[in-house]
C-alpha positions in Angstrom: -2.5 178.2 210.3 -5.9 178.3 212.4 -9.4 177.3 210.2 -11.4 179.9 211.6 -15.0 179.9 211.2 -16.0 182.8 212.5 -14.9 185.5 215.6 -16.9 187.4 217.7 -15.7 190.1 220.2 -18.5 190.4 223.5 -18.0 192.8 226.9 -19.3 190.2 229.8 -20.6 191.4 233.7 -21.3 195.2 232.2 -24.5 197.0 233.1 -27.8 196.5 231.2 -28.4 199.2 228.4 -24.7 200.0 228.4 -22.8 197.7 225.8 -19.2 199.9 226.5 -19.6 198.3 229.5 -17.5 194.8 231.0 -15.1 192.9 230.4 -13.8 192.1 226.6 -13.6 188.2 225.2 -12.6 187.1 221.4 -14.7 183.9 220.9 -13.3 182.2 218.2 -14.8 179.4 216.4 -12.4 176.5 214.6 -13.3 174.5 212.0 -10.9 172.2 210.2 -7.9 170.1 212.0 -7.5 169.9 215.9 -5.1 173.3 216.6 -1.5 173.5 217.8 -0.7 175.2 220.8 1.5 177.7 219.3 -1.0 178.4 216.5 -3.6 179.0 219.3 -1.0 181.4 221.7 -0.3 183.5 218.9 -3.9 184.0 217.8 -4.6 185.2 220.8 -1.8 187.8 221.5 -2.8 188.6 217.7 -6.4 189.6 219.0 -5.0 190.8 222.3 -8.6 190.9 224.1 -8.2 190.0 228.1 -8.8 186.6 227.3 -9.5 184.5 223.5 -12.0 181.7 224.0 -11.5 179.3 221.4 -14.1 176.5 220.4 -12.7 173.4 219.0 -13.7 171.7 216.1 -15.9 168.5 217.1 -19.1 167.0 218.3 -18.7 167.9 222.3 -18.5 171.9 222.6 -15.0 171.7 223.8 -12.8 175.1 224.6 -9.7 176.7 225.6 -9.2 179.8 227.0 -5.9 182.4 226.3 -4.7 185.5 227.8 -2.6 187.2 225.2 0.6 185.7 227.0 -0.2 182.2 228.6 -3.0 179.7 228.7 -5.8 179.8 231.4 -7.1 176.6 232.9 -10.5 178.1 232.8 -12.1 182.3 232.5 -15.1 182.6 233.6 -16.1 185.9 231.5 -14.6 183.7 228.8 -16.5 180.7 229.4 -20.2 183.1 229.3 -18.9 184.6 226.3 -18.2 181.3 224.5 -21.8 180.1 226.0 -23.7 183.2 224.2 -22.0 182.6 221.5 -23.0 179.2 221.1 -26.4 179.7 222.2 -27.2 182.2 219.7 -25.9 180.1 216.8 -27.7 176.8 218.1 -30.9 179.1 218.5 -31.3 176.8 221.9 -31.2 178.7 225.7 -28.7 176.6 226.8 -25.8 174.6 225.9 -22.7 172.5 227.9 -19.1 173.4 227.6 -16.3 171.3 228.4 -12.6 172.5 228.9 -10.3 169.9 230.3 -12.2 167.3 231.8 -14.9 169.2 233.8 -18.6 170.1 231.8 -20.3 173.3 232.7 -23.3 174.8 231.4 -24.2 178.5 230.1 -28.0 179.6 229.8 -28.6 183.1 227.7 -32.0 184.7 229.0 -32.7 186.6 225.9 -30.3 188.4 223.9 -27.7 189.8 227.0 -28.1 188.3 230.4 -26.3 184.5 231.1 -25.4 182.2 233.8 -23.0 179.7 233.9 -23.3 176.3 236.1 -20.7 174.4 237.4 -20.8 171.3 239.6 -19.1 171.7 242.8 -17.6 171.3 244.9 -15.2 174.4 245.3 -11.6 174.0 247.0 -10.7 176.3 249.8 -7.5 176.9 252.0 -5.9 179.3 254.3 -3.1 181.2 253.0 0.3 179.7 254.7 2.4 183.1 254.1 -0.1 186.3 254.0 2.5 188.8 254.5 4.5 188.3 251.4 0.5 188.3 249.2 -0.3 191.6 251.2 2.9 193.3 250.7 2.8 193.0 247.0 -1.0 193.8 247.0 -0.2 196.9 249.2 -2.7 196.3 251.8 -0.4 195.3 254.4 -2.2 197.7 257.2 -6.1 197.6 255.1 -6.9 194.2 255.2 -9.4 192.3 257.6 -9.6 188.6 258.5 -7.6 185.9 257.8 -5.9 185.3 253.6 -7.7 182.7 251.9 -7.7 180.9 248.6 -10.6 179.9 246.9 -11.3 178.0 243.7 -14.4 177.2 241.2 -11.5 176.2 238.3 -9.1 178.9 238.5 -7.6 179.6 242.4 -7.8 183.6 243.7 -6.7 184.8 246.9 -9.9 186.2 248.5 -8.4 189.6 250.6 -11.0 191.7 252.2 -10.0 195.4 253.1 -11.9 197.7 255.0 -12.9 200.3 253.3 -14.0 201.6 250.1 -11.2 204.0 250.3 -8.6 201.6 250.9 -9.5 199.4 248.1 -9.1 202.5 245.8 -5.8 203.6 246.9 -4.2 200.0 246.3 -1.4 199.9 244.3 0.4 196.8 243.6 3.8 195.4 242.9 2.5 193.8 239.9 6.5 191.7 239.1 6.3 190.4 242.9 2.7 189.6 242.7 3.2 187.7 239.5 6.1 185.8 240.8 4.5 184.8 243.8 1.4 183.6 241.8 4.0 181.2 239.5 5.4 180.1 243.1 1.4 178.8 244.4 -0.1 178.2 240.9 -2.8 180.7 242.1 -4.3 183.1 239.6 -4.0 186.2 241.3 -6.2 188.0 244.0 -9.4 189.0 244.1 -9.3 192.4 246.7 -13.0 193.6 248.1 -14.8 195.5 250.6 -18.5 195.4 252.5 -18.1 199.2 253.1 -19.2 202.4 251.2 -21.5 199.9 248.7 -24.3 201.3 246.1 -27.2 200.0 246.8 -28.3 196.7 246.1 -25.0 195.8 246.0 -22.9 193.7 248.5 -19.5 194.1 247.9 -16.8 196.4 245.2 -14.3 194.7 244.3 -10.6 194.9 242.5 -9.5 191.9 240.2 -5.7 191.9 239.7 -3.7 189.1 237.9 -0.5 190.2 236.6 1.0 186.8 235.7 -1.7 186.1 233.0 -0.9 189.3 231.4 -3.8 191.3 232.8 -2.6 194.0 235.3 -5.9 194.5 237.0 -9.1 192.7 235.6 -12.0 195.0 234.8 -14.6 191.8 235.9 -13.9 188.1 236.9 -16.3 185.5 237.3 -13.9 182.9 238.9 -13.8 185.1 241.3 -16.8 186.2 242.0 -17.9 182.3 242.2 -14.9 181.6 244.3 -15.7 184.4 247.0 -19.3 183.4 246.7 -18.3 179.5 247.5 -15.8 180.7 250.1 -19.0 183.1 251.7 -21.6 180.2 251.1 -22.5 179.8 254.5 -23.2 183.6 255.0 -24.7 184.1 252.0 -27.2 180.6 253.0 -28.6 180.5 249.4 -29.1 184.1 247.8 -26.9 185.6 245.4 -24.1 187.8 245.6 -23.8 191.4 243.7 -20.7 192.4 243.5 -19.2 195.4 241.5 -16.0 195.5 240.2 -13.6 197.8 238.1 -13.2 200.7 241.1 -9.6 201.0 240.0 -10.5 201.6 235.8 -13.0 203.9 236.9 -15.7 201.3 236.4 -18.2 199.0 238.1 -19.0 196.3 236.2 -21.5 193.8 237.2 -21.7 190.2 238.8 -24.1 188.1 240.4 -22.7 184.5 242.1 -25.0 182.4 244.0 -24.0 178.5 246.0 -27.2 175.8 245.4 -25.9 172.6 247.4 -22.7 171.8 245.3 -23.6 174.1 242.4 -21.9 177.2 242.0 -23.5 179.7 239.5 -22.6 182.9 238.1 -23.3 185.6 235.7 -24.1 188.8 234.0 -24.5 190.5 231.2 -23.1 189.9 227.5 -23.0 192.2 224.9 -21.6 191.8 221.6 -19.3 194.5 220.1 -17.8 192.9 216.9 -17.9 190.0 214.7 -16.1 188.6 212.1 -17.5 185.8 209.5 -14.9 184.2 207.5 
């Protein structure tokens, strides 16, 4: 049985004014005993947001992050929820997080917009077997460039496509994709496009990671740090808007930017629900 403290539900990367907006994270605070793993999986497939952020009792702000069906070596929607949450209970602008044996560090500007800060560097590779990744994203005859693989603490395949259009019409195998991402430990694929943007905006984007229980991801900050690490040298020190959600008729919002060895990323956070026990 889990000592909960307290729980609060927040929508991360959604647009200013609009709380409905983003993508959903339980934060959960533990008191008490250090948790089992069981006792943590099945709180979060009880609360059945995209991803439960736990924050485990002790001195060091220490967390864990769950899909509703398997743990995640690290969220970053999760990690900025957890971050705000923390914040706002310290009364303090900032505060560190650790989750395995890597620190980052979340700053809440006000009451909504954080970034998170991560030390670097990122990892990056070129797909060996594109085919089989494009095939079970669909975009077999849509995609541009080479298939990479890019990591700021969770790995994505990075797959550009060339259109606005064609990034709306994909249509995954979501089984093949998931089995291939067991196969490469790589936490799905982050799909975007340069064309058809708002503007102000560089890139739309689609989020899809099947094995980790989401079908398609409504906004992730790995990946949006990952594809801005992986661009780095284009980008040459600004940030990176990118909108994603075009498949759930959405465009949620994120901003990535590459400082040196620092990755940073972030967005708005809005809190929905909480619970006080």
């Amino acid at each position: 049985m889990l000592d909960v403290r307290d729980a609060t539900t927040a929508n991360v990367f959604g647009h200013p004014g609009d709380a409905a907006t983003g993508n959903p994270a339980t934060v959960v605070w533990l008191a008490g005993e250090p948790p089992r793993d069981d006792a943590l999986a099945a709180e979060a497939a009880r609360r059945g947001t995209p991803v439960t952020v736990f924050i485990l009792p002790g001195e060091v702000t220490r967390v864990r992050f769950f899909t509703p069906v398997r743990e995640l070596p690290f969220c970053g929607h999760g990690a900025l929820a957890a971050g705000a949450v923390a914040c706002q209970r310290a009364g303090t602008a900032a505060v560190p997080l650790r989750f395995g044996d890597q620190e980052i560090r979340v700053e809440l500007d006000g009451d909504s917009i954080a970034t998170l800060t991560m030390a670097g560097p990122g990892t990056e590779w070129r797909e060996p077997e594109p085919a089989a990744v494009l095939a079970a994203l669909g975009a077999v005859d849509v995609a541009v460039g080479e298939i990479n693989v890019a990591s700021v603490g969770s790995p994505k395949w990075l797959v550009e496509v060339r259109d606005l259009a064609a990034l709306r019409a994909l249509v995954p195998d979501y089984n093949t994709l998931a089995d291939l991402s067991r196969a490469e430990g790589i936490n799905g694929a982050y799909v975007y496009t340069r064309s058809g943007v708002p503007v102000g905006v560089d890139m739309l984007a689609r989020g899809f990671n099947p094995q980790g229980g989401v079908k398609e991801d409504a906004a992730t900050g790995a990946a949006a740090g990952a594809l801005a690490w992986r661009l780095r040298d284009q980008l040459a020190g600004r940030q990176l808007v990118l909108e994603q959600g075009v498949g759930l008729a959405e465009r949620n919002r994120l901003v990535a930017r590459i400082e040196g060895d620092r990755i940073y990323f972030g967005g708005c956070v809005a809190f929905s629900k909480q619970e006080v026990v």
